[in-house]
N, CA and C atoms of all chains as a GROMACS GRO file, in nm:
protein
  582
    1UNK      N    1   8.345  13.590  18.629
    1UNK     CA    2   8.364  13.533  18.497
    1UNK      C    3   8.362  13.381  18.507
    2UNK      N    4   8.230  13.330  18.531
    2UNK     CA    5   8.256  13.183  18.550
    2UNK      C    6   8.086  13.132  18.539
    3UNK      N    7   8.076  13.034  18.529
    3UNK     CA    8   7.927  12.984  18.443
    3UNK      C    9   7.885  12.899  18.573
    4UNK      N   10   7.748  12.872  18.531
    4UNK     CA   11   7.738  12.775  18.668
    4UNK      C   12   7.722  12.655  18.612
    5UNK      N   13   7.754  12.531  18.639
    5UNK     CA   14   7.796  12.409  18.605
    5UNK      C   15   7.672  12.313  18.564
    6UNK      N   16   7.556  12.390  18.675
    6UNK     CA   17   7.489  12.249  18.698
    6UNK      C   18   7.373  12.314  18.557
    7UNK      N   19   7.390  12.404  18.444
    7UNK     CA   20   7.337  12.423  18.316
    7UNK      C   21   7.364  12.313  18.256
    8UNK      N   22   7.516  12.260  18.246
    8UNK     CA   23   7.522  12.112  18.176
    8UNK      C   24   7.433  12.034  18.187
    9UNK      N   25   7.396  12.022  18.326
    9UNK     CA   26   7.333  11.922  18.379
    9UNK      C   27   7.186  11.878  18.339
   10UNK      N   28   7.127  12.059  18.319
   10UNK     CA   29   7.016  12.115  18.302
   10UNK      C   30   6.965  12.089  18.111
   11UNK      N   31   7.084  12.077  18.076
   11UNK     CA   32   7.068  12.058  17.894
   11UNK      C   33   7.049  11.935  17.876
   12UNK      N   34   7.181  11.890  17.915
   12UNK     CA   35   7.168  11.753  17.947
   12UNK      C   36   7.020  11.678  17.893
   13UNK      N   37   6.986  11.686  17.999
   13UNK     CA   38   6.831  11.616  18.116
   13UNK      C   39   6.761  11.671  17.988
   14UNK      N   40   6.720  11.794  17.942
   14UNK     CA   41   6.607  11.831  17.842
   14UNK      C   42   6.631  11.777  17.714
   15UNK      N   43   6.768  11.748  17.726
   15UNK     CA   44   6.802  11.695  17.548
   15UNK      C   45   6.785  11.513  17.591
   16UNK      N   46   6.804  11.471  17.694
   16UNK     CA   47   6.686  11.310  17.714
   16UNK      C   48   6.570  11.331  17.673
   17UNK      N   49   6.501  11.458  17.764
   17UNK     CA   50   6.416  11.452  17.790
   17UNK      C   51   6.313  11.457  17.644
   18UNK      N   52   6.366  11.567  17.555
   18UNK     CA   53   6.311  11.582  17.402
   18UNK      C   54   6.344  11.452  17.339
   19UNK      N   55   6.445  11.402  17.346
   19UNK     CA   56   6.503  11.270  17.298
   19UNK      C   57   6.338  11.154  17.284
   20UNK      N   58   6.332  11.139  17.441
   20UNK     CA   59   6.192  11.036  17.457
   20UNK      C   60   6.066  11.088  17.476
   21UNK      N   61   6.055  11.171  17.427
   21UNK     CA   62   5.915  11.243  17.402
   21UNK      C   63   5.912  11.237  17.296
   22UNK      N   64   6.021  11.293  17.166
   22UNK     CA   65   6.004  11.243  17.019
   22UNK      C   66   6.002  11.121  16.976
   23UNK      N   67   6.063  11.037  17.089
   23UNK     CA   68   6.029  10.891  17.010
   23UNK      C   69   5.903  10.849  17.070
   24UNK      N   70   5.846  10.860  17.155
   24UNK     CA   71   5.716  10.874  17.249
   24UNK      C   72   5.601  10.941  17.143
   25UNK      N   73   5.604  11.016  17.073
   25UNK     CA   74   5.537  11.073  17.018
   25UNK      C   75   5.539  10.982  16.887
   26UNK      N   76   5.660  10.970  16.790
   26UNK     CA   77   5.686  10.916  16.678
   26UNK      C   78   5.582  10.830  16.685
   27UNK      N   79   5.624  10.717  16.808
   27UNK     CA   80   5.582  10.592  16.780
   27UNK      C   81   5.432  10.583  16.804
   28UNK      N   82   5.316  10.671  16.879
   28UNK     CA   83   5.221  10.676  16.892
   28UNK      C   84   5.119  10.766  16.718
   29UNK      N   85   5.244  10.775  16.670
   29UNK     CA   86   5.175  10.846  16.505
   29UNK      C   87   5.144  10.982  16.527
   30UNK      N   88   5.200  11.025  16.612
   30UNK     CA   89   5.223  11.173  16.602
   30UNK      C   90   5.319  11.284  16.605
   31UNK      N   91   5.355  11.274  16.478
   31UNK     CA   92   5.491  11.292  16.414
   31UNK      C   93   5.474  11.484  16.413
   32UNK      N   94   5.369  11.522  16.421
   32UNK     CA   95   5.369  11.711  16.424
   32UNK      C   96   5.402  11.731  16.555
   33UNK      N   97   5.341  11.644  16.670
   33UNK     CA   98   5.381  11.715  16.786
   33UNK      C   99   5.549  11.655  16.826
   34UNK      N  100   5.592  11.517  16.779
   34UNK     CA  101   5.725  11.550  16.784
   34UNK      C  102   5.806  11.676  16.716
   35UNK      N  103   5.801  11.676  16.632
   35UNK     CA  104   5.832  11.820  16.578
   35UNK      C  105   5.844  11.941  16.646
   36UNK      N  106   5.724  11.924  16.662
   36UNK     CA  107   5.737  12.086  16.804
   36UNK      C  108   5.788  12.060  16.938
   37UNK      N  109   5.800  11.931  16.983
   37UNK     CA  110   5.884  11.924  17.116
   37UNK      C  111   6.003  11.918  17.070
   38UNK      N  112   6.049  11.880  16.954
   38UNK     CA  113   6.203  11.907  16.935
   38UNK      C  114   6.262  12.034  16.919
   39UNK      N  115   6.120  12.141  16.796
   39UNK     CA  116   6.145  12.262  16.809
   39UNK      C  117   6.156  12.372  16.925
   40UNK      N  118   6.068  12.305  17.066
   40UNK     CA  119   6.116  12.362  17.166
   40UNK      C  120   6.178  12.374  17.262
   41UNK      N  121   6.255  12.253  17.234
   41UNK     CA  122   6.382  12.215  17.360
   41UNK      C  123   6.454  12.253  17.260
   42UNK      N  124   6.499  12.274  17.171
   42UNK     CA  125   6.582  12.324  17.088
   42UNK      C  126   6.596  12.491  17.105
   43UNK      N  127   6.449  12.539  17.079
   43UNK     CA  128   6.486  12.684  17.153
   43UNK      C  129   6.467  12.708  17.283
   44UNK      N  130   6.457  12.654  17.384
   44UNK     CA  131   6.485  12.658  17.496
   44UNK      C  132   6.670  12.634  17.548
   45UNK      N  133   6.711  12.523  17.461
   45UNK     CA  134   6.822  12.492  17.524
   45UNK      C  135   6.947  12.605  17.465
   46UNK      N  136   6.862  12.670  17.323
   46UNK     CA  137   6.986  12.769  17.227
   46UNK      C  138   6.948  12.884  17.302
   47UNK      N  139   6.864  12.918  17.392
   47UNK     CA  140   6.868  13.052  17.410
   47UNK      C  141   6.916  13.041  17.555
   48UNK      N  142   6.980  12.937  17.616
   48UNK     CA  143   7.022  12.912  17.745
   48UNK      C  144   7.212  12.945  17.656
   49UNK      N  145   7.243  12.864  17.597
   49UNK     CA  146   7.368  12.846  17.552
   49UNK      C  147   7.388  12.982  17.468
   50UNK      N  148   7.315  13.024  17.408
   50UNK     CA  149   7.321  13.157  17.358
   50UNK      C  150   7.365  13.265  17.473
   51UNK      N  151   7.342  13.290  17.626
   51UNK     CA  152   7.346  13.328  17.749
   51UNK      C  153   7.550  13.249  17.761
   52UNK      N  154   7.505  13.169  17.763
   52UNK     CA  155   7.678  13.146  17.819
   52UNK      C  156   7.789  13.172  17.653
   53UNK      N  157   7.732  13.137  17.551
   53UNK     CA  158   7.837  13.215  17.456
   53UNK      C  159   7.879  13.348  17.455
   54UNK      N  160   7.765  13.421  17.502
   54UNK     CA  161   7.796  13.562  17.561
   54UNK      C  162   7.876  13.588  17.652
   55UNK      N  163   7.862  13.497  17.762
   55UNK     CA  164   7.996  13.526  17.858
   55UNK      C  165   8.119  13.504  17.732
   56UNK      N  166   8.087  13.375  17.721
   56UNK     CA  167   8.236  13.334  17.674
   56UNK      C  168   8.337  13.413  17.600
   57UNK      N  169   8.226  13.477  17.544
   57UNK     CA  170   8.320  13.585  17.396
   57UNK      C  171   8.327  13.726  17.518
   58UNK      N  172   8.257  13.755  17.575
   58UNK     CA  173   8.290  13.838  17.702
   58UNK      C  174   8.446  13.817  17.734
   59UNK      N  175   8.446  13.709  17.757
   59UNK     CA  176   8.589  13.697  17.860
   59UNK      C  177   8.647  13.693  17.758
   60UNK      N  178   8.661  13.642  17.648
   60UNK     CA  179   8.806  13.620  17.544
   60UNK      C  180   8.851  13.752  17.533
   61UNK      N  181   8.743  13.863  17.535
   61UNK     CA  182   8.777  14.019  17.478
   61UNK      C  183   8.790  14.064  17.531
   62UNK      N  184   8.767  14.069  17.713
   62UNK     CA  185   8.865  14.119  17.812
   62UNK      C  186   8.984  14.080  17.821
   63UNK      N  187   8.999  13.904  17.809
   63UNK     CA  188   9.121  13.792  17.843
   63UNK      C  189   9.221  13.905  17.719
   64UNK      N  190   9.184  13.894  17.615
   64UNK     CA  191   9.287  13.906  17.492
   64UNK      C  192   9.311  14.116  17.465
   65UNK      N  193   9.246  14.172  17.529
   65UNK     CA  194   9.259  14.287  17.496
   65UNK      C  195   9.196  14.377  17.329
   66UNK      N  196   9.016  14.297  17.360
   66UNK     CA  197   9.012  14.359  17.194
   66UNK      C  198   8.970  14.483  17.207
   67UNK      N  199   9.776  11.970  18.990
   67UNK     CA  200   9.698  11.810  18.965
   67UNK      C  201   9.518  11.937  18.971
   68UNK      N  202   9.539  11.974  18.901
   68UNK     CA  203   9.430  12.050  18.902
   68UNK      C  204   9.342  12.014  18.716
   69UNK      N  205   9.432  11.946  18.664
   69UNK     CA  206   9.414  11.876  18.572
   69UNK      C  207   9.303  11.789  18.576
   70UNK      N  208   9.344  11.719  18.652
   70UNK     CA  209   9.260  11.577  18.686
   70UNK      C  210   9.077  11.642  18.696
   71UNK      N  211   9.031  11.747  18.772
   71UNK     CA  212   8.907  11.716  18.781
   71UNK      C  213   8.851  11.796  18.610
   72UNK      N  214   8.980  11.861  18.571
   72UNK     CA  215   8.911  11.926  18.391
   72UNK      C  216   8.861  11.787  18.304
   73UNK      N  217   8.975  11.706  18.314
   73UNK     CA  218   9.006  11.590  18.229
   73UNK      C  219   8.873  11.474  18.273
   74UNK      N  220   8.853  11.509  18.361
   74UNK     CA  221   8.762  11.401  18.431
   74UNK      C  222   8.596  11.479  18.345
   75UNK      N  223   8.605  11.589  18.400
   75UNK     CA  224   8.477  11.649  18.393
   75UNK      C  225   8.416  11.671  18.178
   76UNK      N  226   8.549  11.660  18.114
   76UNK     CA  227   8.554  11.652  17.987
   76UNK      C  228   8.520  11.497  17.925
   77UNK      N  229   8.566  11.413  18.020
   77UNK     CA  230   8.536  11.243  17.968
   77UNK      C  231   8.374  11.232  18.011
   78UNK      N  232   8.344  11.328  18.110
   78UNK     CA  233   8.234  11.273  18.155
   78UNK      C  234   8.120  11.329  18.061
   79UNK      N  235   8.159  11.507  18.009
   79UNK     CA  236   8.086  11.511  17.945
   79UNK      C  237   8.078  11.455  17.773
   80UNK      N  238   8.165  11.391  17.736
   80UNK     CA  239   8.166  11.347  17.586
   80UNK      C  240   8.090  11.242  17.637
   81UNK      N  241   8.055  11.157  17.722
   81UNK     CA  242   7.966  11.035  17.724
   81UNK      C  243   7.839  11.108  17.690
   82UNK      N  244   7.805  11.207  17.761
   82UNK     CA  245   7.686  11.253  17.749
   82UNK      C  246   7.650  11.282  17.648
   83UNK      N  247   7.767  11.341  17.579
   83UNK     CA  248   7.742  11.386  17.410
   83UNK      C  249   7.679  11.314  17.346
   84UNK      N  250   7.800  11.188  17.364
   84UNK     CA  251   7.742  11.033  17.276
   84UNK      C  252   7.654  10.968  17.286
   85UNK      N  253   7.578  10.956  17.413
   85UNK     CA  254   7.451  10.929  17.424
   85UNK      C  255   7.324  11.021  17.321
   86UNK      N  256   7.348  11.150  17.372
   86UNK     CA  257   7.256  11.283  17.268
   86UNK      C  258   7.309  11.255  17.120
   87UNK      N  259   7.411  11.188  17.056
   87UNK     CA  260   7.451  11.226  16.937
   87UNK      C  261   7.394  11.150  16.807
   88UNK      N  262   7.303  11.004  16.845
   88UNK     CA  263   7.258  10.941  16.726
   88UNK      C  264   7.144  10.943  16.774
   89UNK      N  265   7.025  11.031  16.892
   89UNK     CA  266   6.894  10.997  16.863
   89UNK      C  267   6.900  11.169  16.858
   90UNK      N  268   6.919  11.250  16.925
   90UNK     CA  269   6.937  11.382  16.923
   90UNK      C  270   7.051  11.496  16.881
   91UNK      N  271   7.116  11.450  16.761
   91UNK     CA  272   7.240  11.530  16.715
   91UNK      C  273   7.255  11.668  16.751
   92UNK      N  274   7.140  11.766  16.716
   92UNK     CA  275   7.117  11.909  16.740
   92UNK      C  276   7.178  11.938  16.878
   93UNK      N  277   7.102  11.861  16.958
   93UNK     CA  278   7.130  11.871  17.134
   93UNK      C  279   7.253  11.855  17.155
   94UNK      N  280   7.295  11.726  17.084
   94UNK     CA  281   7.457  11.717  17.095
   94UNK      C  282   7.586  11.860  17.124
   95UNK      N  283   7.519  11.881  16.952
   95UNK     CA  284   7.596  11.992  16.945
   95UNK      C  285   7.662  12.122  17.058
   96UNK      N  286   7.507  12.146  17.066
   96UNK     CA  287   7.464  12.227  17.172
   96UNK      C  288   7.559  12.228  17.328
   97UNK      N  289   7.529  12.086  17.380
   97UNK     CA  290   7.617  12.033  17.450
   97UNK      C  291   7.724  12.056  17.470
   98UNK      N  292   7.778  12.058  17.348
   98UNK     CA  293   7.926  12.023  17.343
   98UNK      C  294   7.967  12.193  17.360
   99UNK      N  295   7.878  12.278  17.309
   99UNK     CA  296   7.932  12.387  17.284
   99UNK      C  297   7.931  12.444  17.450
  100UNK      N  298   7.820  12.419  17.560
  100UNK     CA  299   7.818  12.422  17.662
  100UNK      C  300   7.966  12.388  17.726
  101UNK      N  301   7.975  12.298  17.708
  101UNK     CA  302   8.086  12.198  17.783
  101UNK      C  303   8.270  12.242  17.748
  102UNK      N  304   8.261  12.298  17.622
  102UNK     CA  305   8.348  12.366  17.592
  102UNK      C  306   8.397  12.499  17.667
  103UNK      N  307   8.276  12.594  17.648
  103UNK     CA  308   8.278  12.667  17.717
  103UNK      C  309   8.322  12.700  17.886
  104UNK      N  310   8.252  12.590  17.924
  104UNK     CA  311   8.299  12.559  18.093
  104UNK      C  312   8.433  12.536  18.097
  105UNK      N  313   8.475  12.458  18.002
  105UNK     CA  314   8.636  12.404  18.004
  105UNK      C  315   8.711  12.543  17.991
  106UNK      N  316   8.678  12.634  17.894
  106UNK     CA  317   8.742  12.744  17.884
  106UNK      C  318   8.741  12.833  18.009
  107UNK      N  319   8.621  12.837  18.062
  107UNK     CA  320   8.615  12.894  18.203
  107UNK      C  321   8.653  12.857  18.303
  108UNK      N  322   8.741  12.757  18.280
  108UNK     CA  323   8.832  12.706  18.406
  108UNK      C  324   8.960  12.738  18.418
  109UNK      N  325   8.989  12.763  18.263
  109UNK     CA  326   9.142  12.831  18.332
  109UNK      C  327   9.143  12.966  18.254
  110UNK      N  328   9.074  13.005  18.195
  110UNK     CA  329   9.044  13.137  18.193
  110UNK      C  330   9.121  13.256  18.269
  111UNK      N  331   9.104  13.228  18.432
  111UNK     CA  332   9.210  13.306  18.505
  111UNK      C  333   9.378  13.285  18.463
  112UNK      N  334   9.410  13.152  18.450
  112UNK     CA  335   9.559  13.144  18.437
  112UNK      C  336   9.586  13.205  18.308
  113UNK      N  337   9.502  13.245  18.228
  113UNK     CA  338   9.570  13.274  18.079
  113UNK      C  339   9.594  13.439  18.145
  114UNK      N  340   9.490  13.528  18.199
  114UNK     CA  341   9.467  13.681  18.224
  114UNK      C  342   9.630  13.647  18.294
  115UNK      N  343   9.651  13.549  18.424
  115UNK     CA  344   9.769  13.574  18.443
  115UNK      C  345   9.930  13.619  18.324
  116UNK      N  346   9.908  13.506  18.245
  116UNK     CA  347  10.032  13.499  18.132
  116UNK      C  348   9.998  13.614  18.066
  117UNK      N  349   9.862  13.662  18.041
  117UNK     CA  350   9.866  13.830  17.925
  117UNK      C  351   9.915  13.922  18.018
  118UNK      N  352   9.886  13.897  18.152
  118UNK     CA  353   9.953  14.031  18.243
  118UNK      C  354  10.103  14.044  18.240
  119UNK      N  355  10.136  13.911  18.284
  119UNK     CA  356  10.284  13.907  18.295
  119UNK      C  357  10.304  13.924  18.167
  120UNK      N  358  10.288  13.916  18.037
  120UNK     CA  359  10.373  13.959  17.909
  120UNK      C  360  10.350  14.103  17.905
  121UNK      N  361  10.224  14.145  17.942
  121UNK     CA  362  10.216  14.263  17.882
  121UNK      C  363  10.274  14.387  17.991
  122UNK      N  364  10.354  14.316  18.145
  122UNK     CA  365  10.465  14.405  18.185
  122UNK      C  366  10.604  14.358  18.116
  123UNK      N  367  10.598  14.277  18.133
  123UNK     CA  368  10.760  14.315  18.049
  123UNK      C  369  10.782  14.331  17.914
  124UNK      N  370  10.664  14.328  17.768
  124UNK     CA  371  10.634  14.418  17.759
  124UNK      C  372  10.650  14.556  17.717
  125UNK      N  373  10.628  14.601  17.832
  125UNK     CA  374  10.580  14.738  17.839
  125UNK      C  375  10.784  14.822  17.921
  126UNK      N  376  10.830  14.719  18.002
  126UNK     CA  377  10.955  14.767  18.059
  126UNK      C  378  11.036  14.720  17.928
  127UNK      N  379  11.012  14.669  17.822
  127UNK     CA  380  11.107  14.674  17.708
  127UNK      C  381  11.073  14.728  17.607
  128UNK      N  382  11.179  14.749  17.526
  128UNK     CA  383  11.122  14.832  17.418
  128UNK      C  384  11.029  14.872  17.297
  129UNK      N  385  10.980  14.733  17.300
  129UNK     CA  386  10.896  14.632  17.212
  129UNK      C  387  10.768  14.722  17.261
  130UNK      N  388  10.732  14.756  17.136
  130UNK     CA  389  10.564  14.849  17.163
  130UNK      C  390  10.438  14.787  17.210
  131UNK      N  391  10.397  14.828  17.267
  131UNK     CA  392  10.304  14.784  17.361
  131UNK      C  393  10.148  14.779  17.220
  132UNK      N  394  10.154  14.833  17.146
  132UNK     CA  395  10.065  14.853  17.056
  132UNK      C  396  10.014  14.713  16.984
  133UNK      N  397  10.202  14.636  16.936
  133UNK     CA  398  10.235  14.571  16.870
  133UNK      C  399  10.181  14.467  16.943
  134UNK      N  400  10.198  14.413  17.094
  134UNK     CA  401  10.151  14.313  17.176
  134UNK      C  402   9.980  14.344  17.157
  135UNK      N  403   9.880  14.427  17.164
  135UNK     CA  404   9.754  14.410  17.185
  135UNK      C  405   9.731  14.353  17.056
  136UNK      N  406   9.785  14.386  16.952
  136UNK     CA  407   9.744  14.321  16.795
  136UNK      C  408   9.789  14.194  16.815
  137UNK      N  409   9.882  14.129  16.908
  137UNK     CA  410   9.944  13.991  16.865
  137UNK      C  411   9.792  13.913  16.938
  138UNK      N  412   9.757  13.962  17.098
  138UNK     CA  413   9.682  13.917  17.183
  138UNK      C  414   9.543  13.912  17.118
  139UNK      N  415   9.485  14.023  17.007
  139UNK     CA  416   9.404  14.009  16.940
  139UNK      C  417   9.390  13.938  16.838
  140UNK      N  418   9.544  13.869  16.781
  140UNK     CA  419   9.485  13.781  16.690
  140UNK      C  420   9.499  13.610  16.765
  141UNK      N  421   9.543  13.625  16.878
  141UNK     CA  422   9.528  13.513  16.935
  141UNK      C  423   9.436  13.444  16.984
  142UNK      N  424   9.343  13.562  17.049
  142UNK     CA  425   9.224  13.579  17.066
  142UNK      C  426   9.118  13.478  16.940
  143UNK      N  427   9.133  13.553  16.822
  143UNK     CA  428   9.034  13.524  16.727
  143UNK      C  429   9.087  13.460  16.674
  144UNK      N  430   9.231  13.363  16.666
  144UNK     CA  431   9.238  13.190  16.620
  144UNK      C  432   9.151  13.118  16.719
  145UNK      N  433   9.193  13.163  16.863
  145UNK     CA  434   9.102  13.071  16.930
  145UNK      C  435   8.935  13.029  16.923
  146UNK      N  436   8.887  13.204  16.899
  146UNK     CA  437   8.736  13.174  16.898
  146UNK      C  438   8.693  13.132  16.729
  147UNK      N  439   8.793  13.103  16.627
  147UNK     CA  440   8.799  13.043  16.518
  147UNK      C  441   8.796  12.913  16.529
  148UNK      N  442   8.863  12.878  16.574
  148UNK     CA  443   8.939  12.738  16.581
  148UNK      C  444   8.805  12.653  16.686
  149UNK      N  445   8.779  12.728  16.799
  149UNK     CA  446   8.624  12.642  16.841
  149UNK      C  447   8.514  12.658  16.765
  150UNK      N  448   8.442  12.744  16.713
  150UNK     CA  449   8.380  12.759  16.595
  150UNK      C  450   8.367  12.647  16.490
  151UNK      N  451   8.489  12.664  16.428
  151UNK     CA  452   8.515  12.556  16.304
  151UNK      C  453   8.543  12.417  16.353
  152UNK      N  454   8.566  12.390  16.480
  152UNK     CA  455   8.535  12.214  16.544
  152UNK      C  456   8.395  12.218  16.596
  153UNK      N  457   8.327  12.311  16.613
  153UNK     CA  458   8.160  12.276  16.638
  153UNK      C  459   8.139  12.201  16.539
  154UNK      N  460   8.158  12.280  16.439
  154UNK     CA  461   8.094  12.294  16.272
  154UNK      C  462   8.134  12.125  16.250
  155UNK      N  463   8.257  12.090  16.292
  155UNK     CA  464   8.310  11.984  16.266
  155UNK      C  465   8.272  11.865  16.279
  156UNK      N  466   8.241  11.888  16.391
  156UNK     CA  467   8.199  11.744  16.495
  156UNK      C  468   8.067  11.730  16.461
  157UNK      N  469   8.000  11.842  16.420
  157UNK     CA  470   7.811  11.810  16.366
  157UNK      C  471   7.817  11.771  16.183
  158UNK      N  472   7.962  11.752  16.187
  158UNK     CA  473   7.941  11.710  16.011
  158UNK      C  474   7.937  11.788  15.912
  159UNK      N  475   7.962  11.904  15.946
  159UNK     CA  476   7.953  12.029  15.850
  159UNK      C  477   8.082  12.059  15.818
  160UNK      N  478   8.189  12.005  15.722
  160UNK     CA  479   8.321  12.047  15.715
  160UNK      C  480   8.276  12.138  15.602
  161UNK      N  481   8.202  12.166  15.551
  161UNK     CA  482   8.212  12.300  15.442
  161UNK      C  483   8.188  12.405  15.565
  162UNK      N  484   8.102  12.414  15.611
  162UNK     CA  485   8.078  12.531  15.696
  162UNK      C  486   8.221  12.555  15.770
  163UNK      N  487   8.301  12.436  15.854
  163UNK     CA  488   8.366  12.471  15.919
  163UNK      C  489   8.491  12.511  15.834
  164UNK      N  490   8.525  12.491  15.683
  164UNK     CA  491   8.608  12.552  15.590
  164UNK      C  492   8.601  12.708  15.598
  165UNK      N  493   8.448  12.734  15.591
  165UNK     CA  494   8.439  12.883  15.558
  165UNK      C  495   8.457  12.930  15.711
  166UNK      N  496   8.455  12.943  15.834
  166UNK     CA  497   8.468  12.996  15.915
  166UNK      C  498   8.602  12.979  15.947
  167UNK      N  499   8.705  12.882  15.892
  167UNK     CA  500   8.836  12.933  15.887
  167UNK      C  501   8.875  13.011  15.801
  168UNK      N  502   8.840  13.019  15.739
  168UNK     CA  503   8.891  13.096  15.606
  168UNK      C  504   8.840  13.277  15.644
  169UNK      N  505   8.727  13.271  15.696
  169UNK     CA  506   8.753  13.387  15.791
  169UNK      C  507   8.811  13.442  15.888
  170UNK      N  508   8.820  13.349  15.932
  170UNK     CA  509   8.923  13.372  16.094
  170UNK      C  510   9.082  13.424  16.015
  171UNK      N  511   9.123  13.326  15.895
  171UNK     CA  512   9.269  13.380  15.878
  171UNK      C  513   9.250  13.486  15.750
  172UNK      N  514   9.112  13.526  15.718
  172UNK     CA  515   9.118  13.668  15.630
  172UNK      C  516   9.136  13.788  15.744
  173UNK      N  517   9.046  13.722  15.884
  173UNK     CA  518   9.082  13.842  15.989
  173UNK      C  519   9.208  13.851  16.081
  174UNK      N  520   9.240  13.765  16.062
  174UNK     CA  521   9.386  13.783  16.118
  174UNK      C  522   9.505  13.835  16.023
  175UNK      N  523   9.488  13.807  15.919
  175UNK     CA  524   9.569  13.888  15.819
  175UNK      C  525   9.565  14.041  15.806
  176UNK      N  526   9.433  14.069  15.840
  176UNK     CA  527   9.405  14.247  15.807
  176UNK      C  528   9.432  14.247  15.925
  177UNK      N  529   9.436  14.203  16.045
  177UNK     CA  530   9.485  14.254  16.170
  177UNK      C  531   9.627  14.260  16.186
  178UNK      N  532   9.722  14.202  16.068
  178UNK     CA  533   9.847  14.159  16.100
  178UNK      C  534   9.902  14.290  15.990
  179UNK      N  535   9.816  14.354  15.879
  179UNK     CA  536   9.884  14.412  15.799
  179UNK      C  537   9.972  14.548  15.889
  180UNK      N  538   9.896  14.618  15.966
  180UNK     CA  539  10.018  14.719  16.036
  180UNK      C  540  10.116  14.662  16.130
  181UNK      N  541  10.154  14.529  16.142
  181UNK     CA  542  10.295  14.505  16.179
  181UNK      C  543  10.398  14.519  16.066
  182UNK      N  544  10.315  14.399  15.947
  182UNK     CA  545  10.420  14.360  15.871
  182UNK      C  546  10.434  14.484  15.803
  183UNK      N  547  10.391  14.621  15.790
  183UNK     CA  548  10.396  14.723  15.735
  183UNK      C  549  10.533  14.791  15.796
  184UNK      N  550  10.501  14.786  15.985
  184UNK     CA  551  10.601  14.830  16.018
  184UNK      C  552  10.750  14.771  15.992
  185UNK      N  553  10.748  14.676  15.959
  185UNK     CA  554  10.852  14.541  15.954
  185UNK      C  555  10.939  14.624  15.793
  186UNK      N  556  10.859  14.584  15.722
  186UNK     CA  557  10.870  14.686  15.605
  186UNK      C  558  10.947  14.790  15.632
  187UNK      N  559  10.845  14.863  15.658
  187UNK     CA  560  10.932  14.999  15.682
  187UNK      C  561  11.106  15.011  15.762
  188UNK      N  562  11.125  14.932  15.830
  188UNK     CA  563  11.239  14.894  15.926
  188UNK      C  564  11.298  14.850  15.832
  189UNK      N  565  11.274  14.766  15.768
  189UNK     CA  566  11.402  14.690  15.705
  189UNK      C  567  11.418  14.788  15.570
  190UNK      N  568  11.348  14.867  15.500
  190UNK     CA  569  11.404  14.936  15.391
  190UNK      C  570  11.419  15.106  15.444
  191UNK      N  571  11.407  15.163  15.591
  191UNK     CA  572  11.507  15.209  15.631
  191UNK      C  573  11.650  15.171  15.700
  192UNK      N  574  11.679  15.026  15.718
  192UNK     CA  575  11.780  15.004  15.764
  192UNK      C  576  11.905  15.007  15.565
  193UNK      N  577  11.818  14.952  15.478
  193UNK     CA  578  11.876  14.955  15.365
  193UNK      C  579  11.947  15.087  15.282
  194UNK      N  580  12.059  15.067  15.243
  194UNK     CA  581  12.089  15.237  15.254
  194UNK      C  582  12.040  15.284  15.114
   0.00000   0.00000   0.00000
């Protein structure tokens, strides 16, 4: 019952990483493909965190007895 | 002093937040909900300790054991309320995070009605 740490690390880094690619993109006038690099570090990073909310509510409902 | 590396590892990640939070808010969020999570998974074990130890003594007193899984269940779901509705919070959404309290204590109320029922019942059979 325990997560591995270095995911922070891993979100982190992709949410820079979408960060300067959308402004990388913005500023070169191509405002559709920012869009879709935001739309896909976005579902990349929710279906990672989607994976550890599952633990999480895992353990509360063993922790708490539901 | 087992404190120190939670407290540390929590300052370190709100920088990170704040960096993600005025060019990438979404990510922020996200983040945070990560980071939360880990925090919860750190002492996670010491809480299983305190539900064990309540739920032997408990169980060696007379106090129904029934009555404790309903208390542990609604403790349960303030908590996963209460992080919920500060996600909601911290991304600026205080209506959203209104309505997800307002669920959390509609479900804790229907979880609470067969105590206070029993409570009821006790006190207007103790009444002659």
């Amino acid at each position: 019952m325990s997560i591995d740490y270095g995911i922070i690390l891993q979100v982190a880094a992709l949410g820079f990483l979408v960060a300067m690619l959308y402004t990388i993109f913005k500023k070169n006038d191509r405002e559709e493909y920012a869009y879709v690099v935001m739309l896909l570090g976005v579902m990349v990073v929710m279906f990672k965190v989607i994976n550890v909310i599952n633990e999480l509510f895992a353990a509360i409902r063993t922790m708490f007895r539901f | 002093m087992e404190i120190v590396p939670i407290v540390v590892f929590a300052i370190a990640s709100t920088i990170l937040v704040l960096i993600l939070r005025d060019s990438r808010p979404e990510m922020a969020v996200l983040l945070s909900i990560l980071v939360g999570a880990a925090l919860f998974f750190s002492v996670v074990s010491k809480i299983g300790i305190v539900v064990t130890t309540l739920s032997s003594i408990a169980s060696k007193s007379d106090v129904g054991t029934l009555h404790l899984s309903t208390l542990l269940k609604i403790v349960g779901v303030a908590y996963i309320t209460e992080f919920g509705a500060q996600v909601c919070r911290d991304a600026n959404e205080g209506a959203i995070a209104n309505k997800v309290e307002l669920a959390g204590k509609v479900i804790i109320m229907v979880l609470a009605v067969p105590i206070v029922l029993v409570i009821l019942d006790t006190i207007l059979r103790l009444l002659p």
